[in-house]
N, C-alpha and C positions, 0 to 999 in steps of 0.2 A: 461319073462311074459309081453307081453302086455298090454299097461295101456290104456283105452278112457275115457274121459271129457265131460260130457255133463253139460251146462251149462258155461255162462263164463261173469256171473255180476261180482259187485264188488269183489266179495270173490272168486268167481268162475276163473276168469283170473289171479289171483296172484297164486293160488292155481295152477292153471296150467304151469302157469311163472315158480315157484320153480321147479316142478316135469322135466319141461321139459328140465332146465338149469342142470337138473341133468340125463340127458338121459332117462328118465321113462317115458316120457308122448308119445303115438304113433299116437293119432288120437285123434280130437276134432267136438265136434255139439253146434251150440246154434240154437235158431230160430231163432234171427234176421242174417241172413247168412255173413250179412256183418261185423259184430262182429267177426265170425270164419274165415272169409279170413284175418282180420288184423293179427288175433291173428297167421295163419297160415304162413303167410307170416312174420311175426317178428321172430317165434321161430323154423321154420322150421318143423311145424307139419304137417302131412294133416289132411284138413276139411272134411268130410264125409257128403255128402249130405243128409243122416238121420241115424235116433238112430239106425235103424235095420241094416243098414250098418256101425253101428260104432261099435256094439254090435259083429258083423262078422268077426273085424277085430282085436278083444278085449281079453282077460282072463280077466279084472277085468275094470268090469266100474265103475267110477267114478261119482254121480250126485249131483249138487250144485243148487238146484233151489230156487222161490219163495216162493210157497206154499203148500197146501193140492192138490188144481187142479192140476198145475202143476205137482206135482209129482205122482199124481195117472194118471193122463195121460201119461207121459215118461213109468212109469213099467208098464201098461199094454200093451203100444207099445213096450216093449223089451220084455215081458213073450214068444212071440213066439223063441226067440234068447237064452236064459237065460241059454239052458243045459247046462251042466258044465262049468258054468260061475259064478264069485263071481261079486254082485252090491253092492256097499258102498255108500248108498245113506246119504248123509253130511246135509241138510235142516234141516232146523227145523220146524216141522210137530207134526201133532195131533199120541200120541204116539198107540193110538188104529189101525187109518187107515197103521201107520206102520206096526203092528205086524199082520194084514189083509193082507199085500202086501206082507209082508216076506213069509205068508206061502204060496202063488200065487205061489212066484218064487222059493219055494221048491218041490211045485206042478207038478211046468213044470223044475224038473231038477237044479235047480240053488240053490244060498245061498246069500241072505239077509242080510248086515248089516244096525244099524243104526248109523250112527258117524256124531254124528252134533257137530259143530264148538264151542268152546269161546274163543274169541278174536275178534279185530279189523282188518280191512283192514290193517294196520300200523304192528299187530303185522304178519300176512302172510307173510309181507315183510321180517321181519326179522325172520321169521322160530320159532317165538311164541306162535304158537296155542297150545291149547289144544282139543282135541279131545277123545268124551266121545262115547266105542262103545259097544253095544247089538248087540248080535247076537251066534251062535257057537263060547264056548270057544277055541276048536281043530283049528282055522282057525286063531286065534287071533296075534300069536307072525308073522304070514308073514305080516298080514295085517297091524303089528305093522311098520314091516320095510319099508313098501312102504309109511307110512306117515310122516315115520321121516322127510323125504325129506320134510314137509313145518310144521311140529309140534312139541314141544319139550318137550310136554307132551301127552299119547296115552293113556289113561286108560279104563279097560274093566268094566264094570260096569253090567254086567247078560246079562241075555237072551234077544232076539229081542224088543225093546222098552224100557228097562232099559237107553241107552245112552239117550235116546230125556226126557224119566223122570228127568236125572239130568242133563240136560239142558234145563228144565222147572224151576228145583229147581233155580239154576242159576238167568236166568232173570226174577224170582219171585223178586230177590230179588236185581237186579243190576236197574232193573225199579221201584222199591219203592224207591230204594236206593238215584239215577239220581233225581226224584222228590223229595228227601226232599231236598236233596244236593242244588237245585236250592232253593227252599225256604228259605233254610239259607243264599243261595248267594244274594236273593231280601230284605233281612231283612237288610242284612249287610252295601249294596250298599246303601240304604234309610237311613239308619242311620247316613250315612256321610263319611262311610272306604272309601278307594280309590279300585277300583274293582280289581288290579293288588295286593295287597295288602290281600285282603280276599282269590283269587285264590292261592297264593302261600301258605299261611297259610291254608287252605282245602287241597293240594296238599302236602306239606311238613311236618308239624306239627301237624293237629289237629288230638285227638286220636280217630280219625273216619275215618283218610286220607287212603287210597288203591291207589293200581292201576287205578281202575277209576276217583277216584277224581281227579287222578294226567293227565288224559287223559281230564278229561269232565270241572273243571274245570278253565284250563286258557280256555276252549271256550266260558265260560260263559261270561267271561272276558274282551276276546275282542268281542264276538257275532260272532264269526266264525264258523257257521254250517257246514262248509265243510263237507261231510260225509263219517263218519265210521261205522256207524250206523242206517242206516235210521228209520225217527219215524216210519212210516208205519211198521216197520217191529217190533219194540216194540208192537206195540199196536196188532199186529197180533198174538206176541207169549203171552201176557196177553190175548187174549182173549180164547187163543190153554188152558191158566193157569185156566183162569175161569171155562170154560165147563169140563177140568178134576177135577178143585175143586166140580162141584155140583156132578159132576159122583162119587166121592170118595166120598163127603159127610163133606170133610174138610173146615174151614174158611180161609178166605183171605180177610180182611176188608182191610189192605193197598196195598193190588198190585191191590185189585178192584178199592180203589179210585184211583190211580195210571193210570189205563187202562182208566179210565173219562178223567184226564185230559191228556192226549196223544191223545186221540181223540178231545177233542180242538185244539191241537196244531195241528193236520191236518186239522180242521174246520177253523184255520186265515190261512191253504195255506203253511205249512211245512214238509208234510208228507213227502217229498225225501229229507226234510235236516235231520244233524244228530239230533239223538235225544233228547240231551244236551238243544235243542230247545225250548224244554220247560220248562225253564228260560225264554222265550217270553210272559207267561200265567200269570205269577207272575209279570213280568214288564205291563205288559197292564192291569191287573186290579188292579194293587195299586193303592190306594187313593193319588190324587196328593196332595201336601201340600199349 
C-alpha cells in the first residue's frame, strides 16, 4: 500500500518522519517546495511536484493542513485522482465542510476519512498521538494500522465528521483549560511564589494537574513559547467551537471568553508562538503594585 503526505508543518513533517522511518511513507508535497526537497532529501522520499501527481502515485493520501481553505482546496484538486483511493485528511477543520467533502470524494470514487490529531509536536515524536477518526467503520482497523506507526491511541468515533466533533470537544476545553491555568499562574506569581515553584506544584500535584499542565506549565515559568501549539491555531479551532455552538444552539460562555483572549494574544504579536502565551495577557494587564 502506498502512502503520500501532503502537507509538512509542524505536525505534518514529524508525522511523516515516523511513517517514513518505518518504511510507509512513498511520496511527499507541501507548497512551499523547498520544505518537501529537505524533507525528501533527509528521509529518502520523493517529492512530487503536485497533489495530482502525488494522488497517482498513492492508495492512501495522507493531509495535514492549516485550515478550512486550505483543505477545501487540496480535496478538490485531488477529486479528479480520488477513485479507489482512501484520503485521511488529519486537520482540524469546520466538521460540516468536512462531511461536504467526504461525500465529494465518494462522488468521484474515493473514501473520506476525518482523523485530526491531539497531541503535541513533542508527543509525534514520541509516537503519542492520539487520533480520533469518522468515516466508514469497514475501512477502520487498516486505517488503524497504518497510524500506529505515529499514534498510540486511534479511536473510531462514527460516521464522517464525528472525529473533528471530538476534537472540537477536546480543545473546548484544553483552551479554557490553558487560560484559566495561566490566571492562576498570574495570581500566584504576584502574590510573591517563586514561578518555578507554582509550575511544579500545577504540573505535579495540584488536583487539577494533567497532561497539559505538566506540558504548558513550566512554559509559563520560564516564558518559553517555543511552539507546540501555535496560538493562531487555538483561536482558529475556538472559533471552528463557536460557529458550531450557535449552529447546535448550545452554550459555551468560557471557551467564548477564552477565544477573546487568544485573540489578544495575537493582537501583542504571538500568534506563531505556543499558545501557553497567553500567560502574556495576565502579565501585561496586572495592576503594578
Amino acid at each position: 500500500m502506498r502512502i503520500g503526505l501532503i502537507g509538512l508543518g509542524v505536525m505534518g513533517w514529524r508525522i511523516g518522519a515516523n511513517l517514513a522511518k518505518a518504511g510507509r511513507l512513498h511520496v511527499v508535497y507541501n507548497r512551499t517546495s523547498v520544505k518537501a526537497e529537505q524533507f525528501s532529501r533527509e528521509y529518502g522520499v520523493r517529492n512530487a511536484e503536485s497533489i495530482q501527481r502525488l494522488a497517482e502515485e498513492s492508495d492512501v493520501i495522507l493531509t495535514v493542513l492549516a485550515d478550512d481553505v486550505a483543505v477545501q482546496e487540496v480535496v478538490e484538486g485531488l477529486l479528479p485522482k480520488v477513485k479507489g483511493r482512501i484520503l485521511v485528511e488529519m486537520s482540524t477543520i469546520s466538521p460540516p465542510l468536512s462531511i461536504r467533502l467526504a461525500e465529494k470524494v465518494k462522488g468521484a470514487g474515493g473514501v473520506m476519512y476525518d482523523a485530526p490529531l491531539v497531541g503535541t509536536s513533542i508527543m509525534v515524536e514520541q509516537k503519542k498521538l492520539t487520533v480520533l477518526v469518522g468515516g466508514p467503520e469497514e475501512g477502520f482497523q487498516n486505517l488503524k494500522e497504518l497510524l500506529s506507526h505515529t499514534a498510540s491511541a486511534i479511536l473510531y468515533m462514527g460516521p464522517n465528521g464525528m472525529g473533528l466533533y471530538a476534537k472540537l470537544v477536546n480543545n473546548l476545553l484544553i483552551g479554557a483549560y490553558v487560560a484559566a491555568m495561566a490566571e492562576a499562574f498570574n495570581m500566584g506569581v504576584r502574590s510573591g511564589l517563586d514561578p518555578e515553584k507554582v509550575s511544579e506544584f500545577l504540573a505535579k500535584y495540584s488536583s487539577a494537574r494533567s497532561p497539559t499542565s505538566e506540558l504548558k506549565a513550566p512554559k509559563m515559568a520560564t516564558r518559553d513559547y517555543s511552539t507546540q501549539f501555535a496560538t493562531r491555531h487555538m483561536r482558529k479551532d475556538l472559533e471552528i467551537i463557536d460557529k458550531e455552538a450557535q449552529r447546535l444552539g448550545v452554550p459555551i460562555p468560557m471557551s467564548a471568553l477564552a477565544l477573546q483572549l487568544y485573540r489578544m494574544v495575537e493582537a501583542i504579536g504571538l500568534s506563531e508562538k505556543d499558545y501557553s502565551s497567553i500567560f502574556e495577557i495576565y502579565s501585561k494587564f496586572t495592576r503594578s503594585s
